[in-house]
N, CA and C atoms as an extended XYZ file, in Angstrom:
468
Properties=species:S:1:pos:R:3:atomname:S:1:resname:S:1:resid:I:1 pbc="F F F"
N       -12.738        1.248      -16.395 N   UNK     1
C       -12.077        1.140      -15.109 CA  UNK     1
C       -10.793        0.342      -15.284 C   UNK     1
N        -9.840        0.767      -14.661 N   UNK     2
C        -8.404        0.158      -14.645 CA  UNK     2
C        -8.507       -1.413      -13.746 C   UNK     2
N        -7.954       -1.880      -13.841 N   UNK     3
C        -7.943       -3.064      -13.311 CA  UNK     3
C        -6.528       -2.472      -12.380 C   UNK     3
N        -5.854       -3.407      -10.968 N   UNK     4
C        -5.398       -3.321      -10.360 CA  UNK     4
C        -3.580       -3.761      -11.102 C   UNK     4
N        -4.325       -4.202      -11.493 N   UNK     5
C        -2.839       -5.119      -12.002 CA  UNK     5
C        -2.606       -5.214      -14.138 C   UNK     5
N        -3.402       -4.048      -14.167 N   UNK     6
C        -2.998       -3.713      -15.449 CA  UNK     6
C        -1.872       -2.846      -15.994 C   UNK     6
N        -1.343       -2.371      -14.668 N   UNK     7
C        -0.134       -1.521      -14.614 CA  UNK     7
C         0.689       -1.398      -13.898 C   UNK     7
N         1.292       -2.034      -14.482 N   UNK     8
C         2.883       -3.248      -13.610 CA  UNK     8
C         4.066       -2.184      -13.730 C   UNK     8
N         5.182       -2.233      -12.615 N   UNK     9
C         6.211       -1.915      -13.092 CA  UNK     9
C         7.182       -2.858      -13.967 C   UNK     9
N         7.679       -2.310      -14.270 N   UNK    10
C         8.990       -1.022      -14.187 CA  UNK    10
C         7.976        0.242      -14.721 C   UNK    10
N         7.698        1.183      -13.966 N   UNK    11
C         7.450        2.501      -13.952 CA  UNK    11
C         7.403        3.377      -14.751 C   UNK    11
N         7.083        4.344      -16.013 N   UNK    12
C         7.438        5.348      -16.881 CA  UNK    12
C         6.904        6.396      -16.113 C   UNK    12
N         6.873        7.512      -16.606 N   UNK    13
C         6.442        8.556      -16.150 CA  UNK    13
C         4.645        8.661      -16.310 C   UNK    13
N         4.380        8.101      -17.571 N   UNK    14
C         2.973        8.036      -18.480 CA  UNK    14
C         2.131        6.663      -17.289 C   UNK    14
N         3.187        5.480      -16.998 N   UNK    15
C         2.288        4.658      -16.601 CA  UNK    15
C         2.111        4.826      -15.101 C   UNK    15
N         3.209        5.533      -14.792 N   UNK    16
C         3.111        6.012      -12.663 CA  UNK    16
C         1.745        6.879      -13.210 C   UNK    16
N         1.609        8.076      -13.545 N   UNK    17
C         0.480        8.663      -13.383 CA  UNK    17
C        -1.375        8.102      -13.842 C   UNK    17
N        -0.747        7.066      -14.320 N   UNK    18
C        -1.646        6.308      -14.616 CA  UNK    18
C        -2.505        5.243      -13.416 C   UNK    18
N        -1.771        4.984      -12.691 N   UNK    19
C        -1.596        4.346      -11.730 CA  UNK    19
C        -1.832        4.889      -10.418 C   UNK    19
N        -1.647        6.243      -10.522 N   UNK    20
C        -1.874        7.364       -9.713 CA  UNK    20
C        -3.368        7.576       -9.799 C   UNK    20
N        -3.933        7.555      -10.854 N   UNK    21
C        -5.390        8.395      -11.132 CA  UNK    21
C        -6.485        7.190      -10.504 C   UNK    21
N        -5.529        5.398      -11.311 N   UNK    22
C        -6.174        4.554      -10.578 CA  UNK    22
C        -6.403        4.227       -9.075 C   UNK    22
N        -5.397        4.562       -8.629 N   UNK    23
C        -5.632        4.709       -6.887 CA  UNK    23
C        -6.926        5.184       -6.617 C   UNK    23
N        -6.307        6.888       -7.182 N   UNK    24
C        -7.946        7.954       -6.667 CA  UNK    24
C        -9.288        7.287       -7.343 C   UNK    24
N        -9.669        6.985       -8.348 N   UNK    25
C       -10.576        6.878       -8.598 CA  UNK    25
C       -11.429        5.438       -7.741 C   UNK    25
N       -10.769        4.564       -7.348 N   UNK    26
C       -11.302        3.250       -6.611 CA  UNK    26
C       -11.134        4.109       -5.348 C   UNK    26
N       -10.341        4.573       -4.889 N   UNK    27
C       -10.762        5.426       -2.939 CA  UNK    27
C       -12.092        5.935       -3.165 C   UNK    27
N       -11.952        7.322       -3.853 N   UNK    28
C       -12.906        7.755       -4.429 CA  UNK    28
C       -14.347        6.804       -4.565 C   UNK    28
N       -14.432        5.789       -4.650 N   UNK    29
C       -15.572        4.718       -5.097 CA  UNK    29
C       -15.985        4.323       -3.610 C   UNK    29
N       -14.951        4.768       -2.477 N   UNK    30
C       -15.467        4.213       -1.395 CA  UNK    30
C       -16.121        3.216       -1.365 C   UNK    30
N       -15.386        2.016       -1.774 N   UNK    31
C       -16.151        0.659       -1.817 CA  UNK    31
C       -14.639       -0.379       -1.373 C   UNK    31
N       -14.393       -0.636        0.107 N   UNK    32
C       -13.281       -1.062        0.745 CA  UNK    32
C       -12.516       -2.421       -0.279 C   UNK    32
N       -14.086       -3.080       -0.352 N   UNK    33
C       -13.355       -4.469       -1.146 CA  UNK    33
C       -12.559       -3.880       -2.764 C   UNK    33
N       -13.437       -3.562       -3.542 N   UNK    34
C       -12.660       -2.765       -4.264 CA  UNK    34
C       -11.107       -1.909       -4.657 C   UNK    34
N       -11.006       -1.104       -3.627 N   UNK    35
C        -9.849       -0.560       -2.851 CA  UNK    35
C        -8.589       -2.110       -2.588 C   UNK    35
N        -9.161       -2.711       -2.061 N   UNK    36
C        -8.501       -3.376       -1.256 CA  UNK    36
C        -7.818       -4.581       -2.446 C   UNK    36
N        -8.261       -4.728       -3.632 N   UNK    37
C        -8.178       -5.433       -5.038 CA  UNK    37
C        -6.650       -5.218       -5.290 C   UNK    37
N        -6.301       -4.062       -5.351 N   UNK    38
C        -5.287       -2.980       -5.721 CA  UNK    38
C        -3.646       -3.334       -4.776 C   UNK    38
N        -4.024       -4.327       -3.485 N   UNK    39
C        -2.984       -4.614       -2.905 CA  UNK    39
C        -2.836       -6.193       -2.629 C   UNK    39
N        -1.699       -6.379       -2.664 N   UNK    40
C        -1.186       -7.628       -2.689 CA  UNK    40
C        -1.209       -8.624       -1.319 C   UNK    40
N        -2.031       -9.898       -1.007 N   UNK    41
C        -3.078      -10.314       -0.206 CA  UNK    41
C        -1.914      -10.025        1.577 C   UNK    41
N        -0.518      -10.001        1.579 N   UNK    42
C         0.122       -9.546        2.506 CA  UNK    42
C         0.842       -8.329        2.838 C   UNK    42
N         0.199       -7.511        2.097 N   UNK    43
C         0.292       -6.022        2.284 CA  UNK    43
C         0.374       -5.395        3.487 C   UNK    43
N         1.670       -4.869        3.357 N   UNK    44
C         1.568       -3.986        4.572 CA  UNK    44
C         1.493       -2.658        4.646 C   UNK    44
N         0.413       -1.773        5.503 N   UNK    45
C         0.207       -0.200        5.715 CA  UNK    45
C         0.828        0.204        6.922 C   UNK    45
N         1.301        1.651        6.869 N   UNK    46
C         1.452        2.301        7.773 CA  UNK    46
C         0.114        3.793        7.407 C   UNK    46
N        -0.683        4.146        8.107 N   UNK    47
C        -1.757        5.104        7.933 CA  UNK    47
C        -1.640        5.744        9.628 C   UNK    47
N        -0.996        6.822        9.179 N   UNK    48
C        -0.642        7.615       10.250 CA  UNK    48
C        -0.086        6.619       11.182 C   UNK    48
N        -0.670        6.504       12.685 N   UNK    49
C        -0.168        5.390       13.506 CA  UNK    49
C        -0.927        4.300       13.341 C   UNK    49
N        -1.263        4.133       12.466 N   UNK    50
C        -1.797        2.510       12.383 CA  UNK    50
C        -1.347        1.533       11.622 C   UNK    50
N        -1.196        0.608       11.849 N   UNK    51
C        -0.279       -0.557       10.735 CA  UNK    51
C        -1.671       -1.482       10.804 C   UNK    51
N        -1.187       -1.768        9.574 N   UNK    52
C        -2.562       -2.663        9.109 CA  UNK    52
C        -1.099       -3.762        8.002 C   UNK    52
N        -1.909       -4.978        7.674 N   UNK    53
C        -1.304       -6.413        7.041 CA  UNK    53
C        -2.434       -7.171        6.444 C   UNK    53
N        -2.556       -7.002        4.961 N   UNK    54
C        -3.343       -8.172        4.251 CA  UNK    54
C        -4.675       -7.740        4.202 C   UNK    54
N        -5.577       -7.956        2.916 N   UNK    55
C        -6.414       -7.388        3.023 CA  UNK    55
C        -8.031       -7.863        4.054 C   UNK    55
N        -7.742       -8.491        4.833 N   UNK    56
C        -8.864       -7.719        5.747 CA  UNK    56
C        -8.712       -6.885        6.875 C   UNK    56
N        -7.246       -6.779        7.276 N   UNK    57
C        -7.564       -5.895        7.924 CA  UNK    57
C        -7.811       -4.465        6.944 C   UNK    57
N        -7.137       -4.259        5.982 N   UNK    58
C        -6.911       -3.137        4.706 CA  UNK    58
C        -8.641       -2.522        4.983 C   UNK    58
N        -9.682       -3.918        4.215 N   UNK    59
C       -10.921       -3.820        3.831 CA  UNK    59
C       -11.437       -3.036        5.643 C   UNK    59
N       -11.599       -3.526        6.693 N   UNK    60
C       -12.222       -3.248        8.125 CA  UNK    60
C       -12.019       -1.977        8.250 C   UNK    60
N       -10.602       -1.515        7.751 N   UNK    61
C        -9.984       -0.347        7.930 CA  UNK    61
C       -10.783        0.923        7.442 C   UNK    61
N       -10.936        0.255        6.210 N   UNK    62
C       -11.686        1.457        4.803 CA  UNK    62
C       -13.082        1.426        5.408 C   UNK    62
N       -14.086        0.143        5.608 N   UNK    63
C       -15.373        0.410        5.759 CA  UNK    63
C       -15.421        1.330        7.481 C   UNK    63
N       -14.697        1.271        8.195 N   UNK    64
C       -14.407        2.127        9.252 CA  UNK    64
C       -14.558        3.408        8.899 C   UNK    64
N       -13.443        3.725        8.116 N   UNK    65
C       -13.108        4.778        7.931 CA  UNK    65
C       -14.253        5.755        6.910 C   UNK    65
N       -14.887        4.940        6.094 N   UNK    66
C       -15.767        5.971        5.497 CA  UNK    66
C       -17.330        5.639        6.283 C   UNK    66
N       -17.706        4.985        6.896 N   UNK    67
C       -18.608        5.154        8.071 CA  UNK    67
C       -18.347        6.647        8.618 C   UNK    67
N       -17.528        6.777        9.120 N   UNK    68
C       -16.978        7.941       10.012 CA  UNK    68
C       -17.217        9.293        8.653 C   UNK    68
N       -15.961        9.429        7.758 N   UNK    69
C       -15.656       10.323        6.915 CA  UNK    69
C       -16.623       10.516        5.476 C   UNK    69
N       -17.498       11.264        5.853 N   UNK    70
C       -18.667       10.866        5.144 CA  UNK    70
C       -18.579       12.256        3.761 C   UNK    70
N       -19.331       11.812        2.873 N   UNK    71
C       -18.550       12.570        1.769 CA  UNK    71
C       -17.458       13.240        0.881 C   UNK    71
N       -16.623       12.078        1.443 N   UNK    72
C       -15.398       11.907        1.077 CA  UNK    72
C       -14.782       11.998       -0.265 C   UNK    72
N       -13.976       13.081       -0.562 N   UNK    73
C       -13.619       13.485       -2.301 CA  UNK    73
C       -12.023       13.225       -2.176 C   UNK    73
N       -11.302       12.878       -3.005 N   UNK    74
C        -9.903       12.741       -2.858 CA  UNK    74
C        -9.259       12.971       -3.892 C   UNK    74
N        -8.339       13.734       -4.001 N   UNK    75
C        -7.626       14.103       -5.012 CA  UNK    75
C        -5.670       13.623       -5.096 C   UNK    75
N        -5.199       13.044       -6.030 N   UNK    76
C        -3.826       12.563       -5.689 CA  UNK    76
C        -3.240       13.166       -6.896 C   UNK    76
N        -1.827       13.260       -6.746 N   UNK    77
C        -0.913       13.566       -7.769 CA  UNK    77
C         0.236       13.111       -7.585 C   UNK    77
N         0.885       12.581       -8.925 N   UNK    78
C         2.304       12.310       -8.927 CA  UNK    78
C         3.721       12.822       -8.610 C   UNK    78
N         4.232       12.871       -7.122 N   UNK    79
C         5.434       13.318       -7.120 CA  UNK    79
C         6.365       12.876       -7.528 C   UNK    79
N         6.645       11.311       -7.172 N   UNK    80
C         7.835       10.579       -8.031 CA  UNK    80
C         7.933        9.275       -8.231 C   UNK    80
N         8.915        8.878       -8.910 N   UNK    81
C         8.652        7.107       -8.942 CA  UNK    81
C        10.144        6.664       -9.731 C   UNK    81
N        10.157        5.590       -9.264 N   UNK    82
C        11.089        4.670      -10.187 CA  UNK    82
C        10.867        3.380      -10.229 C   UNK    82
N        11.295        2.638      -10.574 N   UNK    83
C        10.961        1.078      -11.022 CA  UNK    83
C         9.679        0.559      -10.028 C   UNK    83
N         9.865        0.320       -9.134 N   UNK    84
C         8.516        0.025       -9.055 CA  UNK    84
C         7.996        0.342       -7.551 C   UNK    84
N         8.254        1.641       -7.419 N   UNK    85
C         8.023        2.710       -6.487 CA  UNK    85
C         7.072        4.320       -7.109 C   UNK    85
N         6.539        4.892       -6.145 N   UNK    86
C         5.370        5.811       -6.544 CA  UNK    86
C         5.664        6.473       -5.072 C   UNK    86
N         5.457        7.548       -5.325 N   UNK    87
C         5.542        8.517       -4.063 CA  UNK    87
C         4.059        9.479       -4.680 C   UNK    87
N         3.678       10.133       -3.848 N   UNK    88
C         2.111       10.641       -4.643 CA  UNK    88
C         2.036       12.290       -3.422 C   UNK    88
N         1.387       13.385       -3.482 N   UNK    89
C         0.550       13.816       -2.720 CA  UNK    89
C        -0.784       13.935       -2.903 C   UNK    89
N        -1.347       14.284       -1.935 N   UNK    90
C        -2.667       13.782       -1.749 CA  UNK    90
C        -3.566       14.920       -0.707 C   UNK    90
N        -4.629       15.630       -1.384 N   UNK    91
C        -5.899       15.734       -0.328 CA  UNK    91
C        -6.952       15.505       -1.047 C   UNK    91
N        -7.457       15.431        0.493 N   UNK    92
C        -8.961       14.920        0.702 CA  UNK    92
C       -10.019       15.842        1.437 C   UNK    92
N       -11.499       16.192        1.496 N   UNK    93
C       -12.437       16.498        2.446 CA  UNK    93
C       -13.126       15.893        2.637 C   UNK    93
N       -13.885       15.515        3.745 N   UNK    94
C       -15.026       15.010        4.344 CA  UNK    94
C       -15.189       15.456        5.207 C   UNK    94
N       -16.797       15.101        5.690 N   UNK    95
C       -17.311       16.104        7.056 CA  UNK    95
C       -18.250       14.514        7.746 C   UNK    95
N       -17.701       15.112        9.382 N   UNK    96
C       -18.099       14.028       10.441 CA  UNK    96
C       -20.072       14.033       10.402 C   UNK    96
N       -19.928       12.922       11.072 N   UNK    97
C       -21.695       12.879       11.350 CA  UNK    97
C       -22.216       14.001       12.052 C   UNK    97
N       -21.152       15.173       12.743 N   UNK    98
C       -22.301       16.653       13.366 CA  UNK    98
C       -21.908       17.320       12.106 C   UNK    98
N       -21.328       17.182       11.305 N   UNK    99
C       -21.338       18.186        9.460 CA  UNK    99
C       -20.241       18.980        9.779 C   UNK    99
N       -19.080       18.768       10.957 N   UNK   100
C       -17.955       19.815       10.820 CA  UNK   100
C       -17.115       19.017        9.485 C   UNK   100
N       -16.195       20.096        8.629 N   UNK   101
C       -16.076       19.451        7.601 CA  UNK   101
C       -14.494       19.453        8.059 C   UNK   101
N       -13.246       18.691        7.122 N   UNK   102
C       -12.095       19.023        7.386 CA  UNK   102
C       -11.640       18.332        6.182 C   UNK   102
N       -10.365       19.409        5.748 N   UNK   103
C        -9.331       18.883        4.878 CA  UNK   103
C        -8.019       18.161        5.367 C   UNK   103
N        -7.766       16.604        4.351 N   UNK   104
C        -6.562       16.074        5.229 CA  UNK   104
C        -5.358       16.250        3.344 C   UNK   104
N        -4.243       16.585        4.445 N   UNK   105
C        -2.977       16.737        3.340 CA  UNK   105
C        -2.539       15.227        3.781 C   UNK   105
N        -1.590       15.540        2.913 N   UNK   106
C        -0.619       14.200        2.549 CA  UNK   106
C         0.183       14.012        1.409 C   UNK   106
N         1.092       12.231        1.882 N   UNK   107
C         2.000       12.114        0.921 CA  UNK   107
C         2.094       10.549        1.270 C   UNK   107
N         2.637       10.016        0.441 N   UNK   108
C         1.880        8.339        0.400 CA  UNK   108
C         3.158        7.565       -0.268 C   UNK   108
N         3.923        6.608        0.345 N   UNK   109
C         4.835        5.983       -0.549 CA  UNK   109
C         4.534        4.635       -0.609 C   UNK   109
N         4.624        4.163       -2.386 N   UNK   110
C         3.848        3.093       -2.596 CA  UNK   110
C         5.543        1.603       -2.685 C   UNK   110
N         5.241        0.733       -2.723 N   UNK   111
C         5.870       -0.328       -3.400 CA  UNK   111
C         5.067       -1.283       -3.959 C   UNK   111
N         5.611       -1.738       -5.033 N   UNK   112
C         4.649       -3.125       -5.780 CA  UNK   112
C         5.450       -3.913       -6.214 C   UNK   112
N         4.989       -4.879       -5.909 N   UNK   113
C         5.426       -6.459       -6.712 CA  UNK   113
C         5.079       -6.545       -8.285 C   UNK   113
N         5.412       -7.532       -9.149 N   UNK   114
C         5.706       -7.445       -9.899 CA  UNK   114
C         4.606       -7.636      -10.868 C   UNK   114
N         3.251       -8.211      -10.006 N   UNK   115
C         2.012       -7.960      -10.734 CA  UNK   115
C         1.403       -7.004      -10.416 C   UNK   115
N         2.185       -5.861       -9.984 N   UNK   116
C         1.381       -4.588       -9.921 CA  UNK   116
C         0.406       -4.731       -8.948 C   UNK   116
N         0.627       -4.887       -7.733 N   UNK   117
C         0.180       -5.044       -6.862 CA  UNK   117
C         0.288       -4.076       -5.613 C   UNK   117
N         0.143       -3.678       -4.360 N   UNK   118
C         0.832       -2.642       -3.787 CA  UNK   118
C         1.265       -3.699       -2.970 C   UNK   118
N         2.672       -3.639       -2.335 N   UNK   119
C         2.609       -4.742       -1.678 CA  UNK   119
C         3.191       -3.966        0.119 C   UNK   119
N         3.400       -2.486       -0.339 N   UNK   120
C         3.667       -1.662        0.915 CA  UNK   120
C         2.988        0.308        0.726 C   UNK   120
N         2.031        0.187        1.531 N   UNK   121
C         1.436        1.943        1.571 CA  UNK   121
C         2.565        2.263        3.014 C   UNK   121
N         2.799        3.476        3.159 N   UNK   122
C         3.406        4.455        3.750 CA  UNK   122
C         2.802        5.764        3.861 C   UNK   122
N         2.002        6.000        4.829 N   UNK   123
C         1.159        7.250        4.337 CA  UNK   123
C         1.186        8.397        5.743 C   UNK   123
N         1.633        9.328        5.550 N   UNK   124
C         1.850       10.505        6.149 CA  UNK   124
C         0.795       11.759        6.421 C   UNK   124
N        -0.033       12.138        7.214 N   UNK   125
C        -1.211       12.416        6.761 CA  UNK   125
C        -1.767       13.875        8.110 C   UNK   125
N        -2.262       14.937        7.595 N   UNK   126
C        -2.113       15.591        8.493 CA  UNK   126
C        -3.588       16.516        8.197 C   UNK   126
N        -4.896       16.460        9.461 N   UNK   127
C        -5.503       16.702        9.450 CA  UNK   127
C        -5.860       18.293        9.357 C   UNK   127
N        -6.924       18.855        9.043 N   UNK   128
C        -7.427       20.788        9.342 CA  UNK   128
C        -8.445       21.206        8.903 C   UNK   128
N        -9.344       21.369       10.212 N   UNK   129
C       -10.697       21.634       10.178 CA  UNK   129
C       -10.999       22.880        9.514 C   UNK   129
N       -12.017       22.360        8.461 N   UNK   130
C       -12.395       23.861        7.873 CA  UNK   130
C       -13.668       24.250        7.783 C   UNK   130
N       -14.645       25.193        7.346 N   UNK   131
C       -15.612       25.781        7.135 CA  UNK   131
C       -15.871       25.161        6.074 C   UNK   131
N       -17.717       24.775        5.892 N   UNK   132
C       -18.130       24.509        4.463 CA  UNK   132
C       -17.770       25.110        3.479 C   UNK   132
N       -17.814       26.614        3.223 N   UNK   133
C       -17.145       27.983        2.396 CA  UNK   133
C       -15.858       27.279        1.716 C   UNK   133
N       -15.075       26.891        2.810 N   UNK   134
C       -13.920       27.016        2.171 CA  UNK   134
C       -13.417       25.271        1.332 C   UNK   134
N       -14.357       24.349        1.031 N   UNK   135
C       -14.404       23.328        0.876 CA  UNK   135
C       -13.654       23.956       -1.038 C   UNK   135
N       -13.306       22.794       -1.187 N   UNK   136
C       -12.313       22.633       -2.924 CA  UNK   136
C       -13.108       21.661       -3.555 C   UNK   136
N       -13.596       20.594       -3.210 N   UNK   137
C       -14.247       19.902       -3.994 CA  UNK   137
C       -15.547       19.789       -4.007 C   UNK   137
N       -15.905       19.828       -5.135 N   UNK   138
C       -17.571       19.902       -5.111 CA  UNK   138
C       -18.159       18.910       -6.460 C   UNK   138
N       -17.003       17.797       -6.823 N   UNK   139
C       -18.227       17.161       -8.081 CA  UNK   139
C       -18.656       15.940       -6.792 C   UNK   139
N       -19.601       15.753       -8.193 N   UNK   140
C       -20.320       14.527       -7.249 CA  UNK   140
C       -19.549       13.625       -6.945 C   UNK   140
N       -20.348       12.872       -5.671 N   UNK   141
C       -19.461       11.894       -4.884 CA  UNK   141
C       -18.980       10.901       -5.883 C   UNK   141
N       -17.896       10.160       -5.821 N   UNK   142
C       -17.466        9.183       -6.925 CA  UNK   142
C       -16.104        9.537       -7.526 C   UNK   142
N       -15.724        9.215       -8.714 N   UNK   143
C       -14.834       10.002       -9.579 CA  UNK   143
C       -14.688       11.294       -9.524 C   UNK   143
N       -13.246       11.577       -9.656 N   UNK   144
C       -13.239       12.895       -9.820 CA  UNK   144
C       -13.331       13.359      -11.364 C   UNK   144
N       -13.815       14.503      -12.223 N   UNK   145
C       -14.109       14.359      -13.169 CA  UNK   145
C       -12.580       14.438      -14.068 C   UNK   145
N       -12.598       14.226      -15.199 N   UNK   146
C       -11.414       14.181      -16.171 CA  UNK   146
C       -11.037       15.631      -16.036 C   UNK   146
N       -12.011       16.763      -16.320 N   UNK   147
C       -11.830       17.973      -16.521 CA  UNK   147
C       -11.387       18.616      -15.321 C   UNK   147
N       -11.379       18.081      -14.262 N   UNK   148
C       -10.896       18.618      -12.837 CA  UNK   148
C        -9.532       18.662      -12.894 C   UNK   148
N        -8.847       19.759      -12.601 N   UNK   149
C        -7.347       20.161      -12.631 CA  UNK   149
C        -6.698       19.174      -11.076 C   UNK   149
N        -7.430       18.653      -10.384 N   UNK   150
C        -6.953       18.014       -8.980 CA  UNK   150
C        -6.190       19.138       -8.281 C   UNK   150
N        -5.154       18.579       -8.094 N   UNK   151
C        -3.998       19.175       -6.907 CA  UNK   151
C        -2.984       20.294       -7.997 C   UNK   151
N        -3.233       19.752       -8.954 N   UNK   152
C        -2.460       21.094      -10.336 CA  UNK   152
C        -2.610       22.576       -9.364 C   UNK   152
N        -4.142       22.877       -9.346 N   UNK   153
C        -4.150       24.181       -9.358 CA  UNK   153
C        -4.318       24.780       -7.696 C   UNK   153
N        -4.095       23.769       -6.744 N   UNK   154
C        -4.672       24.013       -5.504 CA  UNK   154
C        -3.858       24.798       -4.708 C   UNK   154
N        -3.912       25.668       -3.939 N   UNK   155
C        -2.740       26.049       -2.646 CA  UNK   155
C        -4.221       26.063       -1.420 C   UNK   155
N        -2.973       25.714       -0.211 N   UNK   156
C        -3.846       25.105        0.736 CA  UNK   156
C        -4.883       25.813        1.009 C   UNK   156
């Protein structure tokens, strides 16, 4: 497991995607405190219309949110970066407590301080209810596997 702050900018191409996989794989873990390791203790979010600052509100946010979004798989990829900026897209599925399921798109702009920290999320995010049938992810809950192509091979 990556540690939060094992991958500092200034940015390469090798260490943004690196950094990228670490995101997904701790969301993925659905474990808020965890998640919440990864940002810097006055962090500020924008998540759709919600602004969140520092990690408890970050942590309240996440255990909220996967209460609700239950089997939750997430997949991210690297769109761009420079010194110590990350831009990413991103989906996800989960299905509510009556089992309707839905896919959310997205795109996520990161900033970090200098211990590799996040010290600003920006996240853009746009919901669409779908049929079990048409669900994309299917490994087990947790990690996504190494061998999984993610967002490489997906169209919506």
């Amino acid at each position: 497991m990556t540690s939060p702050t094992d991958i500092r900018p200034p940015f390469t191409r090798e260490t943004a995607i690196r950094k990228v996989r670490a995101a997904e794989d701790a969301w993925n873990s659905r474990d808020p405190q965890r998640v919440a390791l990864a940002y810097s203790v006055d962090s500020e979010w924008r998540n759709r219309d919600v602004f969140l600052q520092g990690h408890s509100q970050i942590e309240t946010f996440l255990f909220d949110k996967w209460e609700r979004e239950l089997d939750y798989r997430l997949t991210k990829q690297l769109w761009a970066f420079s010194e110590n900026r990350i831009a990413v897209r991103f989906q996800y599925e989960h299905r509510n407590a009556d089992g309707r399921w839905f896919r959310a798109y997205g795109n996520e702009n990161w900033e970090f301080d200098a211990d590799g920290l996040m010290r600003r999320r920006e996240a853009s995010i746009n919901d669409d209810s779908i049929d079990e049938a048409e669900r994309k992810f299917h490994w087990p809950l947790g990690k996504r596997p190494e061998d999984d192509a993610g967002l490489k091979e997906l169209v919506k």
